[in-house]
C-alpha positions as semicolon CSV with decimal commas, in nm:
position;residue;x (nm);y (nm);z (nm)
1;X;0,000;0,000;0,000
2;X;0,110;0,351;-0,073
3;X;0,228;0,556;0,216
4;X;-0,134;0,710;0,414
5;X;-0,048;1,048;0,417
6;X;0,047;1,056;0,015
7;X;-0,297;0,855;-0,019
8;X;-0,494;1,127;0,199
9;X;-0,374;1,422;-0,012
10;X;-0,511;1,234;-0,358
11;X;-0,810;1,115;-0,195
12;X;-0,885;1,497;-0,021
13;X;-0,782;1,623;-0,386
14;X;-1,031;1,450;-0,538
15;X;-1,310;1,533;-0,296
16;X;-1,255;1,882;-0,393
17;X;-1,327;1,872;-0,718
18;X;-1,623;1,633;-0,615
19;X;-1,496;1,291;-0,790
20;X;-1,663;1,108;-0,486
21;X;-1,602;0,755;-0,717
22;X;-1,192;0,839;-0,737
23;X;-1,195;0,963;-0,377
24;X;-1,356;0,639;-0,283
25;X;-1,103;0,405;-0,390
26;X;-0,821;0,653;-0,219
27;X;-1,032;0,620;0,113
28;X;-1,126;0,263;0,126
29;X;-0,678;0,205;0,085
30;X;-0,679;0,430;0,400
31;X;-0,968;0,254;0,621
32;X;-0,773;-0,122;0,574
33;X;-0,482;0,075;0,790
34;X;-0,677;-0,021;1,110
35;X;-0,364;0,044;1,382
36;X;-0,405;0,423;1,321
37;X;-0,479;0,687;1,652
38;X;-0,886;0,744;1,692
39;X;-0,836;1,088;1,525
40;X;-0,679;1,000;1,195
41;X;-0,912;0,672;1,137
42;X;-1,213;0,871;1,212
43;X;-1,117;1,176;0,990
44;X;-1,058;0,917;0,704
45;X;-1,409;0,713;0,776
46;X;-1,607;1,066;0,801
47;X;-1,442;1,167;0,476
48;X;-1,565;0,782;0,323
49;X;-1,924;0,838;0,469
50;X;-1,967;1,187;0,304
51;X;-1,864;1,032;-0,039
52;X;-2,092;0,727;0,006
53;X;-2,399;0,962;0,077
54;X;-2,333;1,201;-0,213
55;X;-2,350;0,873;-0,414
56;X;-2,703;0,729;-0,243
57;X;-2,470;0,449;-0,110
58;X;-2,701;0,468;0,203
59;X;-2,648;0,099;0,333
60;X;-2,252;0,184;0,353
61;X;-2,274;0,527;0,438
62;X;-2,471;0,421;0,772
63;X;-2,250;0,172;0,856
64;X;-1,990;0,406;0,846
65;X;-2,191;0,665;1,065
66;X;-2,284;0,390;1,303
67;X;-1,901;0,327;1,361
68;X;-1,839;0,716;1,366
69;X;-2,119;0,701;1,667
70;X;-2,331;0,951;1,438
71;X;-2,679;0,990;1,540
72;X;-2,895;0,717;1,298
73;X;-3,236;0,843;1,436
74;X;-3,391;1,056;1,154
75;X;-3,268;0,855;0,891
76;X;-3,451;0,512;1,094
77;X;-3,762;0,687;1,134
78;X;-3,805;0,847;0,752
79;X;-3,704;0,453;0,639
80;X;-3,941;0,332;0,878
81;X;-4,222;0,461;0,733
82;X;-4,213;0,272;0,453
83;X;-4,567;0,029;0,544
84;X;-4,443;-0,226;0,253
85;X;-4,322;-0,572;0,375
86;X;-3,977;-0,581;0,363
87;X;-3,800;-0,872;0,111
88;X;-3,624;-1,123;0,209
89;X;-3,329;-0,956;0,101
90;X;-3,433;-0,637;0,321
91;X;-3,515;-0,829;0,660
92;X;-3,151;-0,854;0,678
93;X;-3,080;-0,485;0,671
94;X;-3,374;-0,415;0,891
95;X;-3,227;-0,621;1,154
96;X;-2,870;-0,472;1,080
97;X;-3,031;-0,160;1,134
98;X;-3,184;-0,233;1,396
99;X;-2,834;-0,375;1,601
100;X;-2,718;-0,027;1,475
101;X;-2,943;0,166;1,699
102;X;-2,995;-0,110;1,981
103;X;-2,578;-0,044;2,034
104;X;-2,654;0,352;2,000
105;X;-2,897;0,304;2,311
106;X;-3,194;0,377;2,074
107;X;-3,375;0,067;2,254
108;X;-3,723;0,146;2,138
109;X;-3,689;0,248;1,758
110;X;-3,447;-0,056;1,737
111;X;-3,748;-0,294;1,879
112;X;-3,978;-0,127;1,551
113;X;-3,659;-0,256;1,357
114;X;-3,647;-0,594;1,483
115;X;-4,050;-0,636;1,427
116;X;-4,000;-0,525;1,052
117;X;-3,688;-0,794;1,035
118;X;-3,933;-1,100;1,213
119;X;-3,670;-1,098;1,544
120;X;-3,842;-1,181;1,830
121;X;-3,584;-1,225;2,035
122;X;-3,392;-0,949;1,945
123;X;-3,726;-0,713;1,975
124;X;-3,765;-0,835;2,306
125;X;-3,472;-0,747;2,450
126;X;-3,440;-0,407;2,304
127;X;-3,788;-0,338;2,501
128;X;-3,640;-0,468;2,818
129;X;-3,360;-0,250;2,797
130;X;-3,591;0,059;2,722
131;X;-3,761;-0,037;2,968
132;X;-4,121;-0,166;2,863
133;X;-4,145;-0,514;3,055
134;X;-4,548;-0,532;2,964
135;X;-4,384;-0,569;2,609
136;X;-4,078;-0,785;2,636
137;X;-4,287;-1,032;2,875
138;X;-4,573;-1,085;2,615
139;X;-4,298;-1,158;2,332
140;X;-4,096;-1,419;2,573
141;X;-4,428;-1,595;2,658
142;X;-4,483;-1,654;2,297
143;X;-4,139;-1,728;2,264
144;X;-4,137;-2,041;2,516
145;X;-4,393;-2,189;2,245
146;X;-4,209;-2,132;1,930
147;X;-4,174;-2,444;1,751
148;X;-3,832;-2,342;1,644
149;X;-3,692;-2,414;2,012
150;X;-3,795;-2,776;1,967
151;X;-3,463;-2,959;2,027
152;X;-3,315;-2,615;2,198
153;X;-3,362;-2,718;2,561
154;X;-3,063;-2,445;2,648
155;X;-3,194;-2,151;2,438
156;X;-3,589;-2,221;2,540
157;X;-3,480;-2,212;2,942
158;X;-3,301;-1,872;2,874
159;X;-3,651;-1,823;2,729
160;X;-3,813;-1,902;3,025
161;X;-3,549;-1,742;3,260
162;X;-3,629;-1,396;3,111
163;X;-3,987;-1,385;3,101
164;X;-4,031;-1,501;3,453
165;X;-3,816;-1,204;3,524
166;X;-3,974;-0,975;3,343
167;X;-4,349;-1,154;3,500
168;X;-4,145;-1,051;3,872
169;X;-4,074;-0,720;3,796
170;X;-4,395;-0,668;3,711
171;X;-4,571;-0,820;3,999
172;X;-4,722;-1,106;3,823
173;X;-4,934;-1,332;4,070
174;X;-4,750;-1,668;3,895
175;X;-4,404;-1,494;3,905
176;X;-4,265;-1,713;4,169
177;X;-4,363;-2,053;4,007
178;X;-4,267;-1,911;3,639
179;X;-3,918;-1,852;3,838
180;X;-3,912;-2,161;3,982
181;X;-3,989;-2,375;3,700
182;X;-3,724;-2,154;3,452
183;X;-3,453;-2,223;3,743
184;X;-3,520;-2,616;3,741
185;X;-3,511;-2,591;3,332
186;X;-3,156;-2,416;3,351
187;X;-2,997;-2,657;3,659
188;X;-3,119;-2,927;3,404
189;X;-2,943;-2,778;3,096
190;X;-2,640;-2,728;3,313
191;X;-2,617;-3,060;3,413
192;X;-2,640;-3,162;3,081
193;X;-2,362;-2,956;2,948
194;X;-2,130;-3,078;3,222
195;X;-2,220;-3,441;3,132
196;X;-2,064;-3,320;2,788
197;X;-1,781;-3,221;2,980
198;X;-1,882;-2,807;2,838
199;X;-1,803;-2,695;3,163
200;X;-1,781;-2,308;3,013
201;X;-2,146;-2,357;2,909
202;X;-2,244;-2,497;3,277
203;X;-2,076;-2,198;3,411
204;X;-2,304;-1,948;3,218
205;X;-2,595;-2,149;3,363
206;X;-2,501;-2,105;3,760
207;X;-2,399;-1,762;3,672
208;X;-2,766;-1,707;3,515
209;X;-2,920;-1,882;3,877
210;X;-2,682;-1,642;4,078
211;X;-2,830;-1,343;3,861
212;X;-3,184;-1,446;3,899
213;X;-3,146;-1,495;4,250
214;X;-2,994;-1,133;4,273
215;X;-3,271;-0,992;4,135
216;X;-3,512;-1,153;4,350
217;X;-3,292;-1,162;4,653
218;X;-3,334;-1,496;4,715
219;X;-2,990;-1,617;4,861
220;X;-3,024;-1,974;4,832
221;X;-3,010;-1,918;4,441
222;X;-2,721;-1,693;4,452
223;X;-2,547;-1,965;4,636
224;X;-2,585;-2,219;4,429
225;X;-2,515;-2,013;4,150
226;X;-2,174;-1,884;4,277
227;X;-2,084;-2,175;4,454
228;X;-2,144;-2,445;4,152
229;X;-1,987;-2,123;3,939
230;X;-1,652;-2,150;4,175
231;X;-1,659;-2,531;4,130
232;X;-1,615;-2,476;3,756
233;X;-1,303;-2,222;3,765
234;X;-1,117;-2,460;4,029
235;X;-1,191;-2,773;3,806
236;X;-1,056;-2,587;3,462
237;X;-0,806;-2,451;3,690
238;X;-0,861;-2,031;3,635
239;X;-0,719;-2,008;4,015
240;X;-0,712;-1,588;4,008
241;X;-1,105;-1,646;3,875
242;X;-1,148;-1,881;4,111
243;X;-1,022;-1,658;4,443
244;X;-1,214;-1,363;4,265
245;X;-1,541;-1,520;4,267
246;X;-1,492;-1,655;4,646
247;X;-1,442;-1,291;4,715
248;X;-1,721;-1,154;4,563
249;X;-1,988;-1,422;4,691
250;X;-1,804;-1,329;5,015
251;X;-1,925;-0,995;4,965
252;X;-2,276;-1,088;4,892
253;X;-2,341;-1,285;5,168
254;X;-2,256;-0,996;5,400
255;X;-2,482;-0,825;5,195
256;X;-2,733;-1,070;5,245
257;X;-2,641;-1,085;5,614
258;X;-2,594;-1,456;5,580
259;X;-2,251;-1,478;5,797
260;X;-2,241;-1,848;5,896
261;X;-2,233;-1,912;5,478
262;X;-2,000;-1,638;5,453
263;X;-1,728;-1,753;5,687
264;X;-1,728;-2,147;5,545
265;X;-1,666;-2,042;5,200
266;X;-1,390;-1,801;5,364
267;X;-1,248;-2,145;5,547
268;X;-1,275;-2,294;5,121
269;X;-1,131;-2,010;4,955
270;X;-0,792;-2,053;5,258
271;X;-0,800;-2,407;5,141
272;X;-0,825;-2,374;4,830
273;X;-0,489;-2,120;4,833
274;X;-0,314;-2,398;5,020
275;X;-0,345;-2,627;4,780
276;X;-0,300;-2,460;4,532
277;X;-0,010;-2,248;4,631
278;X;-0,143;-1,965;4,597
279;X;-0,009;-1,637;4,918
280;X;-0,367;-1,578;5,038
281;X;-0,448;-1,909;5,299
282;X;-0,411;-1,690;5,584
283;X;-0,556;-1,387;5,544
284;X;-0,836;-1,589;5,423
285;X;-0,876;-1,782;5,735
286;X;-0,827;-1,463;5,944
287;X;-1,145;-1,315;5,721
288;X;-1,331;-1,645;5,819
289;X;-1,279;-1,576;6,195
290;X;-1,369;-1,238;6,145
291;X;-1,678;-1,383;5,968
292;X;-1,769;-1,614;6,273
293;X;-1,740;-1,323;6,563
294;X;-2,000;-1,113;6,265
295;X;-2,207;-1,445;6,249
296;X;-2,220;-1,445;6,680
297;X;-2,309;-1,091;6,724
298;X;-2,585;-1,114;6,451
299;X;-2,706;-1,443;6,686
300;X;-2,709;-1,217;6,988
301;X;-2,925;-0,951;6,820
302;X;-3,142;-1,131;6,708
303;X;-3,173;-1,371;6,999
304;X;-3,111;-1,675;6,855
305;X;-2,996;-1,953;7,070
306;X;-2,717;-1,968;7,287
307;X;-2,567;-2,268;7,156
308;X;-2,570;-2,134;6,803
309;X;-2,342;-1,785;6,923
310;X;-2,123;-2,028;7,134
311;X;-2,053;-2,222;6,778
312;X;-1,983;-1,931;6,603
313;X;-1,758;-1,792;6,860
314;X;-1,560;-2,157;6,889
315;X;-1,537;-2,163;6,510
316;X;-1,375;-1,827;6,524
317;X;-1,083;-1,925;6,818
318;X;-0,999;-2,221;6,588
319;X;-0,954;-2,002;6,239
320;X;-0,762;-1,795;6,438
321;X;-0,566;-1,995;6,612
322;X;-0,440;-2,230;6,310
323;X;-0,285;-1,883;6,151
324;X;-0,117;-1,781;6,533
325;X;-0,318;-1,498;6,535
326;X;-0,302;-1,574;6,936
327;X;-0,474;-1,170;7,038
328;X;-0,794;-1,248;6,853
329;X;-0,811;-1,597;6,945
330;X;-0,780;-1,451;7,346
331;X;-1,067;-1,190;7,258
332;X;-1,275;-1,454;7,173
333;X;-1,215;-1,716;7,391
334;X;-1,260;-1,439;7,663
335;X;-1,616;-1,362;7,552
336;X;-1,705;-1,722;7,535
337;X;-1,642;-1,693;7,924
338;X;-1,946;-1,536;7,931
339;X;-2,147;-1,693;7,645
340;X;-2,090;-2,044;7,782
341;X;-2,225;-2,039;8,147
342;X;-2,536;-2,202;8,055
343;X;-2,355;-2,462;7,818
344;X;-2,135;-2,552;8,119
345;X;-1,840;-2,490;7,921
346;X;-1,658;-2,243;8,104
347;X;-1,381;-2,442;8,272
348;X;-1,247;-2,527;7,888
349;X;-1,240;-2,200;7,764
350;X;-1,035;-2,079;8,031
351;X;-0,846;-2,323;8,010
352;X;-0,746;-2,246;7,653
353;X;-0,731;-1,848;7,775
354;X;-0,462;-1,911;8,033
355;X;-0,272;-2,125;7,803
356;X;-0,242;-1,781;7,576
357;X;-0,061;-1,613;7,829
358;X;-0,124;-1,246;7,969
359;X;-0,051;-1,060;7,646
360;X;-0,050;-1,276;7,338
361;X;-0,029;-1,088;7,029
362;X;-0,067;-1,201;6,630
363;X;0,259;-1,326;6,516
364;X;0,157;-1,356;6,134
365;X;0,157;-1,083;5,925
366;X;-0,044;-1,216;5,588
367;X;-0,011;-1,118;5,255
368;X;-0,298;-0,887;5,163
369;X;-0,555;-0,957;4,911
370;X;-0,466;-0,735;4,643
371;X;-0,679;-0,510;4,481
372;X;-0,804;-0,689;4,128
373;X;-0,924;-0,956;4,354
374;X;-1,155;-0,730;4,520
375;X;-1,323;-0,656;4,195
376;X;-1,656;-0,793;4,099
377;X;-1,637;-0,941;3,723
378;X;-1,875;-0,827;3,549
379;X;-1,989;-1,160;3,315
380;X;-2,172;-1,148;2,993
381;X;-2,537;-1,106;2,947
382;X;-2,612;-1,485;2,842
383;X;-2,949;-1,463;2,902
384;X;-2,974;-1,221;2,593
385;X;-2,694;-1,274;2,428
386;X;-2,709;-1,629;2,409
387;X;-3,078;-1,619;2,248
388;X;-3,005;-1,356;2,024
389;X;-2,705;-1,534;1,869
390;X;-2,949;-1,831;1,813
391;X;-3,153;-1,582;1,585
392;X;-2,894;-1,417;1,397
393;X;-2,859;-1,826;1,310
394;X;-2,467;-1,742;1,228
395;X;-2,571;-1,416;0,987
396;X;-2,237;-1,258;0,901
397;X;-2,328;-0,930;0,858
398;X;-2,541;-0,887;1,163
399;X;-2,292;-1,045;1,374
400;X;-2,037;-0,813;1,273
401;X;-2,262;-0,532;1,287
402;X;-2,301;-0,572;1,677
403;X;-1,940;-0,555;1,706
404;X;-1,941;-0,227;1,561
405;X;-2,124;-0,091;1,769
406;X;-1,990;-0,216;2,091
407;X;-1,758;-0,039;2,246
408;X;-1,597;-0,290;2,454
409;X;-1,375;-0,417;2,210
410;X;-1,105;-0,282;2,120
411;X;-1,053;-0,041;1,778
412;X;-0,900;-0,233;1,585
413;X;-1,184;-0,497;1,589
414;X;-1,466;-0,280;1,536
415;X;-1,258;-0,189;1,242
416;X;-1,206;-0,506;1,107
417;X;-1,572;-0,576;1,152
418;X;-1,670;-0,234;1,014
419;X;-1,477;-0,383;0,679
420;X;-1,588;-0,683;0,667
421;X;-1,977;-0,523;0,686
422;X;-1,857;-0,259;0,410
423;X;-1,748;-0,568;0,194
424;X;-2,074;-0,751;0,203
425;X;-2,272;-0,408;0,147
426;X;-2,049;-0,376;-0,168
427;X;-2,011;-0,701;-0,318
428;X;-2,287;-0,897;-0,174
429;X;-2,283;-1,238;-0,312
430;X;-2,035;-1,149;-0,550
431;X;-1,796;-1,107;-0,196
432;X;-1,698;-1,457;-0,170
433;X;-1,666;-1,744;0,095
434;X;-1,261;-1,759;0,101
435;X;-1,300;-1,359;0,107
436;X;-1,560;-1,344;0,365
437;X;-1,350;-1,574;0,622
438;X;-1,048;-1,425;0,585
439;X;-1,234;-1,053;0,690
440;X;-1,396;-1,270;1,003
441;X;-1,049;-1,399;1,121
442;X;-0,912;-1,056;1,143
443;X;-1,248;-0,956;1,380
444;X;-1,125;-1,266;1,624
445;X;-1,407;-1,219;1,862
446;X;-1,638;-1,459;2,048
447;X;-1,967;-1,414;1,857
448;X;-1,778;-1,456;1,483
449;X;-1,707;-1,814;1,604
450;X;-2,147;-1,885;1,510
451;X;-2,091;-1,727;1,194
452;X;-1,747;-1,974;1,102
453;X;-1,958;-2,240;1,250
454;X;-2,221;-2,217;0,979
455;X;-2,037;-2,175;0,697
456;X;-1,840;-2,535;0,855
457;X;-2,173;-2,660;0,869
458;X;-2,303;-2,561;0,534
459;X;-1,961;-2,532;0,328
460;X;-1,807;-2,725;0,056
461;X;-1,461;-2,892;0,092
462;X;-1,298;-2,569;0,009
463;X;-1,514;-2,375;0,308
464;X;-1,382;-2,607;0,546
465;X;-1,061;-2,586;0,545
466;X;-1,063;-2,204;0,513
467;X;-1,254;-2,201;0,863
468;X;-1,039;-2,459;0,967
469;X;-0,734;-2,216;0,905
470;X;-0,928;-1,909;1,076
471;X;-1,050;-2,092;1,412
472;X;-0,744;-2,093;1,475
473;X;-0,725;-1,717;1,568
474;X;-1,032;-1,775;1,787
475;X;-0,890;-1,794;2,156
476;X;-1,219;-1,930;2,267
477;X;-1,282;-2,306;2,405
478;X;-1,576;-2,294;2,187
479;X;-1,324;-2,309;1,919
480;X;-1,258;-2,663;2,011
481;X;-1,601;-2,789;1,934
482;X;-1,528;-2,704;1,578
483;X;-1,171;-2,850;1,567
484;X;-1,287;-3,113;1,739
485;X;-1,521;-3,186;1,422
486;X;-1,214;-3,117;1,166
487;X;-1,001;-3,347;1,345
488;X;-1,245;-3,661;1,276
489;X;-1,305;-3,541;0,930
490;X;-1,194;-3,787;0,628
491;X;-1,044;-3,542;0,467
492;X;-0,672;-3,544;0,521
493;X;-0,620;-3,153;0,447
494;X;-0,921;-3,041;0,680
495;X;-0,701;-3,280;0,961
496;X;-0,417;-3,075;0,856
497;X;-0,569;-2,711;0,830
498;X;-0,709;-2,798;1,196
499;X;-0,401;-2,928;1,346
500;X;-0,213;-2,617;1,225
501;X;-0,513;-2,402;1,333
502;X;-0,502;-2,601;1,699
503;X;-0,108;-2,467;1,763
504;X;-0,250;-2,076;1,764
505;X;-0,490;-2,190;2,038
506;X;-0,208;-2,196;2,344
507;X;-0,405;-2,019;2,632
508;X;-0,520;-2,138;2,999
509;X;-0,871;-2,219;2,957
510;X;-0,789;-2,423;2,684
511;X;-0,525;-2,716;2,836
512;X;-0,831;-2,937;2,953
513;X;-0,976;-2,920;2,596
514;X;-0,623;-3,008;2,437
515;X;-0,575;-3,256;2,670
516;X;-0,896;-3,425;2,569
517;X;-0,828;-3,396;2,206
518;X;-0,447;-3,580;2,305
519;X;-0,624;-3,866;2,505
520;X;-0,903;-3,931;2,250
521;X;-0,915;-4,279;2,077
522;X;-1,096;-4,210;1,796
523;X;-0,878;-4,019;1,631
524;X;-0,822;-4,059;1,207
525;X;-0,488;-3,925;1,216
526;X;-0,330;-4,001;1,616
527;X;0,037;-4,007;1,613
528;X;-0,010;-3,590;1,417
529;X;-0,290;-3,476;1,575
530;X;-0,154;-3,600;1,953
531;X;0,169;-3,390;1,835
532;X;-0,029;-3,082;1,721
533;X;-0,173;-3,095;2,096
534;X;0,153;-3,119;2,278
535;X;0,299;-2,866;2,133
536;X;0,019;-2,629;2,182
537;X;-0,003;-2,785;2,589
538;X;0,378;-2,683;2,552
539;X;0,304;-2,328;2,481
540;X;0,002;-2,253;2,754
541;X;0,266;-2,164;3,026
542;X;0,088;-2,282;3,295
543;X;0,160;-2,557;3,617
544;X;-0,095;-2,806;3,450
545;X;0,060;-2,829;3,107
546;X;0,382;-2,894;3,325
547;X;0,248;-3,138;3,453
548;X;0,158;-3,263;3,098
549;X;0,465;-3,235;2,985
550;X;0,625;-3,432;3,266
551;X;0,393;-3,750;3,233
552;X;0,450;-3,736;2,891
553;X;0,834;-3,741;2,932
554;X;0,801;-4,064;3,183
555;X;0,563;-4,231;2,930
556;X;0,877;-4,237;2,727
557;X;0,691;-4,263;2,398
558;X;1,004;-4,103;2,153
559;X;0,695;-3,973;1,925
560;X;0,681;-3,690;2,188
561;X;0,992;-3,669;2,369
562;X;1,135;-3,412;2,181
563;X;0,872;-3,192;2,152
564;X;0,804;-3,195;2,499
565;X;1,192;-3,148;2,566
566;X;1,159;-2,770;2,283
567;X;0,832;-2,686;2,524
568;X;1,033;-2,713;2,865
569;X;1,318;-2,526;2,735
570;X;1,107;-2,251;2,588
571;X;0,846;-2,181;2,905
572;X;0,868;-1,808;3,009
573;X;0,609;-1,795;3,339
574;X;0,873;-1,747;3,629
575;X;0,637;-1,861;3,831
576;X;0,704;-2,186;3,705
577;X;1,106;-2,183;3,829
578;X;0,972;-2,408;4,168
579;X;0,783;-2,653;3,991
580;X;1,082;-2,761;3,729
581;X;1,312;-2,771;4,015
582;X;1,057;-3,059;4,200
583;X;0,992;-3,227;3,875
584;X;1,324;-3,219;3,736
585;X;1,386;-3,535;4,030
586;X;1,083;-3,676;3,925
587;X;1,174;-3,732;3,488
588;X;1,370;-3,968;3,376
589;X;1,763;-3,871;3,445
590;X;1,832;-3,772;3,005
591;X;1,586;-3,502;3,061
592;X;1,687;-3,333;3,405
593;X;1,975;-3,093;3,270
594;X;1,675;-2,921;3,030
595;X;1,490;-2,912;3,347
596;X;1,738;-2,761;3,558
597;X;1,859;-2,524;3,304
598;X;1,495;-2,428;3,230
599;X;1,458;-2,343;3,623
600;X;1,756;-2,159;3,639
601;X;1,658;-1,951;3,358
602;X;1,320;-1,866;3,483
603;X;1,383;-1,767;3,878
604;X;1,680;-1,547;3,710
605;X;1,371;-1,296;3,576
């Protein structure tokens, strides 16, 4: 490509002398630069849009506008007007449009969108959001009786989740059991899913109980939903999600006031660092104490029973005690002195006073929780999100059209998927599949992954193996429910294109996936696709793909040795120095100089 700025003075050249075609061309070279500051990208795309409306290239020119955060409101309502029924053709713009102005917070003109595109689903969560649950509930109801959902059991319980909300927020007199019944249709789905072993999928579903029982401040829901949700992260081993989700449930249940559940998962969460080495056990447990005394002094105001304060207070002295925070432990066992006389446990507890001494004090100083495990994560909206996806049925341009418009990803994305939209206003059909996949790889975001699945699904020979090479930029375990497809296809390049594809997908969520595809027996093409997964296991960085790495190495199968030998000696987490230095006694004796150089070389950093 020519150099921008020589490209800018031809294309702002030509603009003055109003040859819109010529300055076009000039401008569309500029927009493909997508690394450019916010100020020079947006000059360029303003310039494009003011070309493309002189022309009556209205489908582009809004596209551009919509990315340029340009106000799309008279131009909706004059095209909404129009009474005909739209074309086939048309739906699709109509529900472009209407993701457009849904992502520009025009909730309500984006719901008369979706009814002129025949989405449902996407209609009834723009009313939601502006507001009009009478609407949105009527819409869902309908919804849960769509004959499209037969087969859908996940997609018709989100169905079911959101109009019982929307029947509790509006009072309804059958809210509760509508809540109850979508709750038992979502613990069903997520039991299914982790039967499948999709644990990611399970963990939306607890996260959707927690939520619903947030909203109706039912605690016993938010439990499970955290709790089960924790479960999840320890088992796929995210241990900084993990800790940051015992933290926030932590918070809720003081929230709540339910201090007795607070202070056990507090006792978890210090065994859970423990184990899993992680510098947090003991302020943890110290928290749990804390939890306990909170848990006793609610008993005493509200005059529960004696022996239930005594229990609280005992728990306490021994989560204090096991971190030698001896002046706490006194202050408690001193009150029990008083709690106890009617238990007739008096003599003990002073007893374990005077073995304290006169002035014991804390001896531990604990490492702090730091500050980014304080903060509540805010998770994605599956209970709209997930439905609308299963509308847009995989529709490129729509799915790429809600990128644009949402600002949480990051520019260069939403200008990738701005070009990609620009190409199919332009060329249409005419685009291409090869052409079209290669513009959705560059957008590498979670919803393209529907859109590459259905051109998998639907796609010649050729199709394949281009979405075989893209998935591979997709850092998303859903990725490996495609691969996992290619891998046991019959055709030798799609095994190929997919094994290539799975060495780009090296990240922490995905070692249990890769370590499935590895152990799998039903493989077309083992001894290749078992190396494609080592390698990528080699790359994740983490203690589990050590681990990996290490049984490999005492299996002693030569197909592997080596590459497991290149993975040790390239691992850059210093936080892996300790473990190499254990497991370097614990590999055969031909591999423990890689080890111990690879330790070395780490705790150095």
């Amino acid at each position: 490509m020519n150099d921008t700025g020589i490209v800018w003075v031809r294309a702002e050249s030509a603009m003055r002398d109003r040859r819109d075609v010529e300055a076009i061309e000039h401008l569309r070279q500029l927009i493909e630069v997508v690394d450019r500051i916010e100020f020079e990208y947006n000059e360029w795309l303003a310039a494009l849009a003011g070309c493309l409306h002189r022309l009556g290239k209205e489908e582009e020119a809004t596209l551009c506008d919509a990315y340029l955060r340009r106000s799309l409101t008279e131009r909706a309502l004059t095209e909404l007007g129009d009474e005909s029924a739209p074309s086939e053709g048309q739906r699709g713009w109509c529900g472009t449009m209407g993701i457009l102005l849904d992502g520009a917070g025009e909730h309500q003109l984006a719901a008369e969108w979706f009814e002129k595109a025949a989405m449902p689903v996407h209609r009834a969560i723009s009313l939601e959001r502006s507001h009009d649950v009478a609407a949105a509930a009527l819409i869902w109801g309908q919804l849960r009786n769509d004959e499209r959902l037969a087969g859908e059991e996940y997609i018709r319980a989100l169905v079911s989740v959101n109009y019982a909300l929307c029947s509790y927020r509006r009072g309804e007199r059958d809210a509760h059991t509508a809540i109850a019944l979508a709750i038992a249709a979502v613990e069903s789905v997520a039991d299914h899913f982790e039967t499948e072993g999709l644990r990611e999928r399970a963990f939306d579903c607890f996260q959707l109980i927690a939520r619903i029982g947030m909203e109706t401040g039912t605690f016993e829901n938010v439990a499970e939903g955290y709790l089960n949700s924790i479960r999840v992260l320890r088992d796929d081993g995210l241990r900084i999600d993990a800790l940051r989700m015992y933290y926030a449930f932590v918070q809720i249940a003081e929230e709540f006031e339910e201090h007795h559940a607070a202070a056990i998962v507090l006792r978890e969460a210090s065994d859970y660092c423990a184990k899993a080495r992680l510098p947090y056990a003991d302020i943890f447990r110290i928290r749990s104490g804390e939890m306990w005394v909170e848990a006793a002094n609610a008993g005493e105001k509200k005059r529960m029973p004696t022996q239930i304060v005594e229990n609280a207070l005992v728990s306490a002295a021994e989560a204090f005690i096991g971190v030698r925070a001896f002046a706490k432990t006194a202050a408690v066992y001193e009150r029990l002195l008083h709690v106890a006389a009617e238990s007739g446990n008096t003599a003990r507890y002073r007893r374990l006073r005077e073995r304290l001494g006169n002035s014991p004090s804390d001896e531990l100083k604990p490492t702090p929780i730091p500050d980014h495990l304080r903060q509540r994560t805010e998770y994605e909206e599956t209970w709209f999100v997930d439905p609308a996806e299963w509308e847009l049925a995989g529709d490129a341009r729509m799915s790429a059209a809600g990128i644009i418009v949402d600002r949480r990803y990051p520019d260069y994305l939403r200008r990738h998927a701005l070009l990609t939209t620009l190409d199919l206003a332009r060329f249409k059909e005419e685009l291409g599949t090869k052409r079209l996949i290669q513009r959705l790889q560059m957008i590498r975001a979670y919803p393209i992954l529907a859109v590459l699945e259905r051109l998998y699904e639907g796609g010649d020979d050729a199709t394949k193996v281009e979405v075989a090479r893209a998935v591979g930029a997709f850092r998303f375990k859903r990725s490996f429910t495609l691969l996992a497809k290619m891998l046991r296809s019959d055709s030798s390049q799609l095994r190929a294109s997919a094994e290539g594809a799975m060495g780009g997908l090296f990240f922490p969520h995905a070692q249990d996936r890769l370590r499935k595809i590895f152990e799998a027996r039903d493989l077309p093409s083992p001894e290749t696709t078992r190396g494609a997964a080592v390698r990528a296991i080699g790359r994740v960085n983490s203690v589990e793909a050590v681990e990996f790495i290490c049984e490999r190495l005492r299996d002693g199968d030569p197909t592997y040795v080596e590459q497991c030998r290149t993975a040790i000696s390239r691992l850059t987490n210093p936080e892996l120095a300790p473990i190499l230095q254990t497991q370097a006694d614990l590999v055969p004796t031909v591999h423990r100089a890689v080890f111990v150089e690879a330790a070395s070389r780490l705790a150095s950093r």
